[in-house]
Backbone as JSON, one array per atom type, in Angstrom:
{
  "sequence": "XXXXXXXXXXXXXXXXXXXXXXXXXXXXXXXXXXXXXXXXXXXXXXXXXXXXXXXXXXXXXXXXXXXXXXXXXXXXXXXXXXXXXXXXXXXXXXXXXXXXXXXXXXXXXXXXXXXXXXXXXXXXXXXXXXXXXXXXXXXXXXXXXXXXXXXXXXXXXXXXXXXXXXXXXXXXXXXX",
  "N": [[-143.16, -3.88, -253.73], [-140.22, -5.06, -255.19], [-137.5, -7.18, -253.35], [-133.94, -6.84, -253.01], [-132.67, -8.95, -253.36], [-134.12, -10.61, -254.49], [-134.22, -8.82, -257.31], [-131.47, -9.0, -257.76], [-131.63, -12.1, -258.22], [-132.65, -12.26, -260.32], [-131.82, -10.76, -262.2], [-129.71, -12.36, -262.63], [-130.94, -14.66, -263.92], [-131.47, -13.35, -266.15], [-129.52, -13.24, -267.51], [-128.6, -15.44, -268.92], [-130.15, -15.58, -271.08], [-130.1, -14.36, -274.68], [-131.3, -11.66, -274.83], [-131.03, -10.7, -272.02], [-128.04, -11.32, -272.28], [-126.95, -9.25, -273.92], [-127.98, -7.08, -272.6], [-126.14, -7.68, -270.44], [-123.69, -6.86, -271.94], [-123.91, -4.41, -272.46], [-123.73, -3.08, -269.91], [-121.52, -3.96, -268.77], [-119.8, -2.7, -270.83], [-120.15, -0.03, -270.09], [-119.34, 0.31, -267.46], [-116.84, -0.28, -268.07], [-116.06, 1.77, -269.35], [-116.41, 3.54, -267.56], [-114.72, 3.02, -265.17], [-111.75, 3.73, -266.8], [-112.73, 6.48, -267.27], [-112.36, 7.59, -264.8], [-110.11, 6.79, -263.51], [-108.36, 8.18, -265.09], [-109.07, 10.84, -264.44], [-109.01, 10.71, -261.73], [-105.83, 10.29, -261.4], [-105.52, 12.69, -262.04], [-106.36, 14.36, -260.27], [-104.71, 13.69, -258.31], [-101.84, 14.64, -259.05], [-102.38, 17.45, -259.52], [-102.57, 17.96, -256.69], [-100.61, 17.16, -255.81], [-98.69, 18.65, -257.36], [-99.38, 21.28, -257.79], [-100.6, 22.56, -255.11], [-100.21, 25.44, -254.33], [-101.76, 26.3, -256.24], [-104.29, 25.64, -255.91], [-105.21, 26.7, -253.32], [-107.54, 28.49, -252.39], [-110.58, 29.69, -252.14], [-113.42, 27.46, -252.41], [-116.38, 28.69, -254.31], [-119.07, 27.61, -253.6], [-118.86, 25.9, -251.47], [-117.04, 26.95, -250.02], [-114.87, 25.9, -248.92], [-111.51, 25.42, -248.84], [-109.87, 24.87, -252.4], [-108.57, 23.0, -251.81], [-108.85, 21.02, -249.82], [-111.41, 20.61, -251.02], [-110.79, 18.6, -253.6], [-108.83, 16.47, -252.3], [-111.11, 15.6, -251.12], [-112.96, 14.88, -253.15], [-110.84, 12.9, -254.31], [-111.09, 10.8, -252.58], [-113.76, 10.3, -252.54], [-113.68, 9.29, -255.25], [-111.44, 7.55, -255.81], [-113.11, 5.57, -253.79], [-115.22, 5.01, -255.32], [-114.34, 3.6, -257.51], [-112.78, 1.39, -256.08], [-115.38, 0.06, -255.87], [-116.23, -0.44, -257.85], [-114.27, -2.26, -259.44], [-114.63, -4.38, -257.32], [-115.49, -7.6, -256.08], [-118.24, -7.23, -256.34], [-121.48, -7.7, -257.39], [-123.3, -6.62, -260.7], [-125.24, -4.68, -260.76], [-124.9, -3.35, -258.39], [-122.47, -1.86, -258.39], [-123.27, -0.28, -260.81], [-124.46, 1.31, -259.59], [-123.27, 2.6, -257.36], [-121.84, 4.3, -259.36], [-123.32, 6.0, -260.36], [-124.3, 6.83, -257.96], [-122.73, 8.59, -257.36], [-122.3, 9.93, -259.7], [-124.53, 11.75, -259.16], [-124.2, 13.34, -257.21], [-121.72, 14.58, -258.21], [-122.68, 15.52, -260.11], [-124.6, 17.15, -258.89], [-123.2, 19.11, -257.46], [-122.24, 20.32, -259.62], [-123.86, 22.08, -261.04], [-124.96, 23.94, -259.37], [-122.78, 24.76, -258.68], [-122.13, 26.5, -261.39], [-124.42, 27.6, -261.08], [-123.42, 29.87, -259.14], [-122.18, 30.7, -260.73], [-119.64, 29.66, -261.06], [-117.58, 28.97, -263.32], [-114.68, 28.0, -263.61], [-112.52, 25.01, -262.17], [-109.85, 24.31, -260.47], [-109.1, 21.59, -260.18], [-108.27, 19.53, -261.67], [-105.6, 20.59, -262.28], [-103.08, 21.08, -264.25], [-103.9, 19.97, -266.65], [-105.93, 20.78, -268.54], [-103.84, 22.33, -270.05], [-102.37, 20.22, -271.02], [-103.9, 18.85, -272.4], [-104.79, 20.33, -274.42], [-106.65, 22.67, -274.11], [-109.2, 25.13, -273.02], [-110.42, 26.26, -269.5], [-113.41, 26.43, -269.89], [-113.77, 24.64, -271.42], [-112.7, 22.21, -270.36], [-113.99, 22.15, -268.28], [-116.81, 22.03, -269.54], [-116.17, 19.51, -270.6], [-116.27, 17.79, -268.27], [-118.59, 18.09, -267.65], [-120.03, 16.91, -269.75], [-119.08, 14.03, -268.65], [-120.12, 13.9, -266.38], [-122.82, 13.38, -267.12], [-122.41, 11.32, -268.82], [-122.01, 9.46, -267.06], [-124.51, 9.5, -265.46], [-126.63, 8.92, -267.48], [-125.36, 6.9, -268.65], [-125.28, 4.87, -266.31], [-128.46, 4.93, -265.44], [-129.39, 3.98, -267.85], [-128.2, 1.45, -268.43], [-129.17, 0.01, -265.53], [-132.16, -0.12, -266.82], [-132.07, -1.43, -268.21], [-131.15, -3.98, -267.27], [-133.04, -4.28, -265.88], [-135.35, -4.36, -266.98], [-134.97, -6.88, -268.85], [-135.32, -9.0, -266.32], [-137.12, -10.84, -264.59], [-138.37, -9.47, -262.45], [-141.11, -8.56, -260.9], [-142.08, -4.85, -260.16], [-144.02, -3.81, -258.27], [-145.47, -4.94, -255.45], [-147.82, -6.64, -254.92], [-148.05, -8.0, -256.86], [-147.26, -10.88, -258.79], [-144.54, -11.78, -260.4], [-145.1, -13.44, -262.63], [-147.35, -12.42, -263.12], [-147.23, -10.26, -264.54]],
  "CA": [[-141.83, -3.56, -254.2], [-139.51, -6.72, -254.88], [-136.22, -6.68, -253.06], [-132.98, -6.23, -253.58], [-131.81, -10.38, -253.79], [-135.13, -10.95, -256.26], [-134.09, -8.46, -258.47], [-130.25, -10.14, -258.06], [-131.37, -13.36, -258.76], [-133.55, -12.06, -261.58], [-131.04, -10.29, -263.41], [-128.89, -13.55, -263.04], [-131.72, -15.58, -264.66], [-131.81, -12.81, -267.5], [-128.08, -13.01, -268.21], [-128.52, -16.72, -269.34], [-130.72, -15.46, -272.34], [-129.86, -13.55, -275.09], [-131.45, -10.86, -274.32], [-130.09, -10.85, -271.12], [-126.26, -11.37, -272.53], [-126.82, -8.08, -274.27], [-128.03, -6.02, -271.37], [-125.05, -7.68, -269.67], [-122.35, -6.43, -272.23], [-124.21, -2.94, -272.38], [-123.66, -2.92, -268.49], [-119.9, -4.02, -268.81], [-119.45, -1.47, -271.13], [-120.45, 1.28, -269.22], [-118.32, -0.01, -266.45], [-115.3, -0.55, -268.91], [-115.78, 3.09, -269.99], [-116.45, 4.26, -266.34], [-113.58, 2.98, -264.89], [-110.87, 3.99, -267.44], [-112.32, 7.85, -266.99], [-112.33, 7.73, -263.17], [-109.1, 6.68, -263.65], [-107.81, 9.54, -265.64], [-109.54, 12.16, -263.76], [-108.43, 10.68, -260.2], [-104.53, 10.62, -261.82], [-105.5, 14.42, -262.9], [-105.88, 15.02, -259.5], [-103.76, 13.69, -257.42], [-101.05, 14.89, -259.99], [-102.51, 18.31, -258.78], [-102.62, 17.92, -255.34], [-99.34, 16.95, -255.72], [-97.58, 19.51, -258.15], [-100.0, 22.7, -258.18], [-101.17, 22.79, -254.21], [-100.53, 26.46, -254.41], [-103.65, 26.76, -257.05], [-105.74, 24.83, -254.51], [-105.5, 27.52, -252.07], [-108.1, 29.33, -252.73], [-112.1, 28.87, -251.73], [-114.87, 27.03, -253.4], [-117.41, 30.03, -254.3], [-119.71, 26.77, -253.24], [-119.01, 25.62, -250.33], [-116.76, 28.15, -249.11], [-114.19, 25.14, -248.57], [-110.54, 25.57, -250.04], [-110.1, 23.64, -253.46], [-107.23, 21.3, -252.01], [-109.73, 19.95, -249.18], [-112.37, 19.78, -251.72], [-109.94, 18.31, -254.17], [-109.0, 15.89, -251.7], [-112.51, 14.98, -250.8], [-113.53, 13.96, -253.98], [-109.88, 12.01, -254.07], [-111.52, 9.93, -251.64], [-114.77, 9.57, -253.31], [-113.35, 8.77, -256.47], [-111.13, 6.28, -255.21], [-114.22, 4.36, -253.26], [-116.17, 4.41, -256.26], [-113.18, 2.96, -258.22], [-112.93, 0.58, -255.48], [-116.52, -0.86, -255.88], [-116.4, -1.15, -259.45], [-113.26, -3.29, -259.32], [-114.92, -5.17, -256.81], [-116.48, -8.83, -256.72], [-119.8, -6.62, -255.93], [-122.58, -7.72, -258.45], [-123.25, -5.35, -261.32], [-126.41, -3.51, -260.37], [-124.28, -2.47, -257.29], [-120.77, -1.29, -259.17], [-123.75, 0.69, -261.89], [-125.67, 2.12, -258.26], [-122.21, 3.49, -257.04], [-121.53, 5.32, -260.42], [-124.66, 6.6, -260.57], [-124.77, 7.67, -256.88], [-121.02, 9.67, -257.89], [-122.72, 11.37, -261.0], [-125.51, 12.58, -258.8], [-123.48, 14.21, -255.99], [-121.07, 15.17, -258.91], [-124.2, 16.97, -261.0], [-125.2, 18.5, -257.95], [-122.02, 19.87, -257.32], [-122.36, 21.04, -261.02], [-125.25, 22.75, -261.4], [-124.81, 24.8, -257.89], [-121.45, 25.51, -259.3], [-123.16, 26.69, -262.81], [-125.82, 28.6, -260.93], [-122.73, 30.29, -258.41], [-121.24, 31.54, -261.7], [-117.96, 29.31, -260.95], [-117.31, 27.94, -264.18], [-113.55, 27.02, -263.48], [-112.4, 24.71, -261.28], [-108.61, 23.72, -260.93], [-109.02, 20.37, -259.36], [-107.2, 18.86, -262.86], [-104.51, 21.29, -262.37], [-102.7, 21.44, -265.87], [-104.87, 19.03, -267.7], [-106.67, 21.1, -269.83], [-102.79, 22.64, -271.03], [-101.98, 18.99, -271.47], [-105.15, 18.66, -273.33], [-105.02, 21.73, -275.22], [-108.38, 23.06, -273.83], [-109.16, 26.14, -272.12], [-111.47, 26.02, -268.57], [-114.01, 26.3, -270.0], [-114.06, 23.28, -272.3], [-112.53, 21.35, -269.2], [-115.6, 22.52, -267.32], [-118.06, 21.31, -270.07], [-116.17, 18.03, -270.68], [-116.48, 17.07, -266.75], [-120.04, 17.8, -267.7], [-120.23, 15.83, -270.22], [-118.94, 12.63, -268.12], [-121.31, 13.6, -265.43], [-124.11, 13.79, -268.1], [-122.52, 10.22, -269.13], [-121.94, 8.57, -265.73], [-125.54, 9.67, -265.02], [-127.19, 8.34, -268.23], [-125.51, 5.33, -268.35], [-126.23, 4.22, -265.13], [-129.52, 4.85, -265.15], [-130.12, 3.06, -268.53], [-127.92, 0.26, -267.28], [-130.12, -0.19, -264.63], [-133.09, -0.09, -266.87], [-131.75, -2.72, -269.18], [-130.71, -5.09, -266.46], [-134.26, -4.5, -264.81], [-136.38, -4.93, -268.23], [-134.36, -8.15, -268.51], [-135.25, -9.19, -265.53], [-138.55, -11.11, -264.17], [-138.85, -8.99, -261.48], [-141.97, -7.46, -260.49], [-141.53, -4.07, -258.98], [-144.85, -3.99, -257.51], [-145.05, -5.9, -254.05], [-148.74, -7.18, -254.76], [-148.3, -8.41, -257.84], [-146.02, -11.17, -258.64], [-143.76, -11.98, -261.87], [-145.61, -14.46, -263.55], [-148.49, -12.22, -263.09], [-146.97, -8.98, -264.81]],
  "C": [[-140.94, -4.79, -254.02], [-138.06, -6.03, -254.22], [-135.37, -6.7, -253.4], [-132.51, -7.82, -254.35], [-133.07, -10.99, -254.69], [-134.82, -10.32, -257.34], [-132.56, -9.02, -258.92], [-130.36, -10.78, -259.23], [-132.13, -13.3, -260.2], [-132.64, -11.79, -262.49], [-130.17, -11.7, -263.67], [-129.88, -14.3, -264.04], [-131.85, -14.94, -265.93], [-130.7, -12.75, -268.43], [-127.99, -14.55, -269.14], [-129.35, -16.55, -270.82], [-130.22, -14.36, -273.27], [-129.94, -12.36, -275.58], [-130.57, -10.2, -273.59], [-128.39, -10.35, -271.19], [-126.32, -9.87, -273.52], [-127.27, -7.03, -273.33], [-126.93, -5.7, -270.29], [-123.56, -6.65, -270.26], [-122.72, -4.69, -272.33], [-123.37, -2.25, -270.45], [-122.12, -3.01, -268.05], [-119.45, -2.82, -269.43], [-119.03, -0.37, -270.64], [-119.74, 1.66, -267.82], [-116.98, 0.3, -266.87], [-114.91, 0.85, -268.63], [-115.59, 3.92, -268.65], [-114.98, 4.08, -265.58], [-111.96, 3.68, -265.66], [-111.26, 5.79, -267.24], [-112.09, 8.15, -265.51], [-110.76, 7.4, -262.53], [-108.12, 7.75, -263.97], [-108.31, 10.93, -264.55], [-108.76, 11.95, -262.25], [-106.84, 10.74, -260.61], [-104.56, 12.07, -261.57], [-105.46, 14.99, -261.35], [-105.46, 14.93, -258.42], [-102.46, 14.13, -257.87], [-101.25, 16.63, -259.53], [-102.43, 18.65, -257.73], [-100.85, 17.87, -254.92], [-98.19, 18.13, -256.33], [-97.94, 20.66, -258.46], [-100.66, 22.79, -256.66], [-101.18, 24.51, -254.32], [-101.82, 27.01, -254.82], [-104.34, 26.18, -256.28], [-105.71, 25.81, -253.72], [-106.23, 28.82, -252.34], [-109.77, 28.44, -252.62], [-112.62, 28.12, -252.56], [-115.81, 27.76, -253.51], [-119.27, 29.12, -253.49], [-120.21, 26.31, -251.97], [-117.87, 26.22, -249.43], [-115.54, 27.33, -248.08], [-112.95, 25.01, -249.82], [-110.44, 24.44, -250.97], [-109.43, 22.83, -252.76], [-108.04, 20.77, -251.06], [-110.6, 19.39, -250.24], [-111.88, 18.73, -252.77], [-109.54, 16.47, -253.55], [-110.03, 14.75, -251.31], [-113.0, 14.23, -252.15], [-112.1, 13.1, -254.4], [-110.7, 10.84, -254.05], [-112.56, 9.16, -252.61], [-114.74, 8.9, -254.72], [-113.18, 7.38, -256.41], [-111.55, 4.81, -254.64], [-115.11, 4.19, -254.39], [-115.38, 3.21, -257.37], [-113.54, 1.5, -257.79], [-114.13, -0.49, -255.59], [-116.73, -1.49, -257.17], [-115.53, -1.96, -259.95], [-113.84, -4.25, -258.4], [-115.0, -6.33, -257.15], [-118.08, -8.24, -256.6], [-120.45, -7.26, -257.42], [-122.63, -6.65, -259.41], [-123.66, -4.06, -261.06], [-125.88, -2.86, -259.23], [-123.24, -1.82, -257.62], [-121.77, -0.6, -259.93], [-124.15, 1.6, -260.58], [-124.49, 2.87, -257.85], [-122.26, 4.69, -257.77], [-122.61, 6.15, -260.48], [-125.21, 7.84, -258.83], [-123.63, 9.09, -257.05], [-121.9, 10.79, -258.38], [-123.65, 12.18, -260.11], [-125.04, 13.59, -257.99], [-122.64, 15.16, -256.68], [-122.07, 16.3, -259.6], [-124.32, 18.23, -260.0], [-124.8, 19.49, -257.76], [-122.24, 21.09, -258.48], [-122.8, 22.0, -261.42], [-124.91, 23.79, -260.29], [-123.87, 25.57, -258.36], [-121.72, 26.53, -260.16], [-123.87, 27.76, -262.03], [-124.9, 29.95, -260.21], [-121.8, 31.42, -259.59], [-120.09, 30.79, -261.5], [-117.85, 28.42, -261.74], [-115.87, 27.16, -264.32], [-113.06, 26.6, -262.23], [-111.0, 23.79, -261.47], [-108.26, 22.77, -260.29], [-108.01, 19.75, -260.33], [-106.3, 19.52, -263.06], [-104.4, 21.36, -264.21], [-103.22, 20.28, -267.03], [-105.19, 19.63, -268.65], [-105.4, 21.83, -270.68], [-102.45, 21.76, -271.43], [-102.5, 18.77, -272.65], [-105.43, 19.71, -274.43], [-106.58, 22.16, -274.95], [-108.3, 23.62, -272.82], [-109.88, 25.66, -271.04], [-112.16, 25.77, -268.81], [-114.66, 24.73, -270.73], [-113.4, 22.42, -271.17], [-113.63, 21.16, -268.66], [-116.78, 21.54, -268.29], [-117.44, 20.05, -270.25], [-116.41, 17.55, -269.33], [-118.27, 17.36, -266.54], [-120.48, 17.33, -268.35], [-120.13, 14.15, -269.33], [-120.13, 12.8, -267.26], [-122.45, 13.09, -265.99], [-123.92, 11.5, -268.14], [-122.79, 8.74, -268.83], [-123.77, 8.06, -265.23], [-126.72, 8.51, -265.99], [-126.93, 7.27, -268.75], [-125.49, 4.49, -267.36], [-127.33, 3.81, -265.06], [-130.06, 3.43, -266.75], [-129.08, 1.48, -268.77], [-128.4, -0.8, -266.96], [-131.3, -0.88, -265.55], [-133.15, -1.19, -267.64], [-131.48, -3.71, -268.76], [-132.4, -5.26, -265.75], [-135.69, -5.0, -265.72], [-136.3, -6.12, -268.74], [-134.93, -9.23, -268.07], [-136.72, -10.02, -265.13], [-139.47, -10.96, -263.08], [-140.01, -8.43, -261.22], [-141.88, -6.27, -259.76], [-142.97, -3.33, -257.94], [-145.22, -4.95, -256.52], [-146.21, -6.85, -254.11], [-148.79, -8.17, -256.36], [-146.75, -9.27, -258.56], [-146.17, -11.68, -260.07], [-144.58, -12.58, -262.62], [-147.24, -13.8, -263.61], [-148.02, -10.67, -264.24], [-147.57, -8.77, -266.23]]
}
């Protein structure tokens, strides 16, 4: 398995070709796009937290933790993912964040989904902003997850196909 500063310096060596410079702007992209909704959504709910705490008081059918902590909590996590993707961090680490988000976010999702709790008023009056009932709130925040998730991963896969990494430990690049 190669490590983390071979596959680095790999992807750097793949950005210099033009190949490469298209895996890179796929990878910006996906950043561009990531940031600008993580943006909106973390507005949406600190804008809640702030001007609808009342509707937060009330459980998570989930985790059995009132919305304005959970609310809160993903605040936080928003915020630090924000944080990394603004960074100077490398790419493959600002796509590994987003990607670790969507997964914790899915999880959330799906559990949610399986719990029967299809609305969740973390975006307070968003979806009246938006003209869109819960439900279509609900499936667009599953859409991003869906988006966060799948462009991460192919991202990743485009920065790593790129790349002249080997990801087998016995078998090196120039041998692949």
């Amino acid at each position: 398995m190669a490590n983390y500063s071979e596959i680095r310096m790999s992807i750097q060596d793949a950005q210099k070709t033009p190949i490469g410079t298209l895996s890179q702007v796929v990878a910006h992209s996906f950043l561009n796009t990531s940031k600008v909704i993580l943006i909106v959504t973390l507005i949406a709910k600190i804008v809640t937290l702030i001007q609808h705490p009342k509707a937060l008081d009330i459980s998570d059918g989930v985790t059995n933790i009132r919305f304005y902590n959970l609310t809160w909590l993903a605040v936080l996590m928003e915020a630090v993912v924000l944080a990394l993707v603004f960074s100077r961090l490398n790419v493959v680490t600002k796509i590994l964040s987003v990607s670790y988000f969507s997964l914790i976010t899915g999880a959330y999702r799906i559990v949610a989904r399986m719990a029967e709790q299809v609305w969740c008023p973390c975006l307070g009056s968003f979806g009246e902003w938006a003209a869109l009932n819960p439900e279509q709130v609900s499936g667009l925040l599953n859409l991003v997850v869906v988006f966060f998730l799948v462009g991460s991963l192919a991202s990743i896969t485009l920065l790593l196909r790129n790349s002249n990494v080997s990801l087998d430990k016995h078998q090196s690049p120039v041998n692949k």
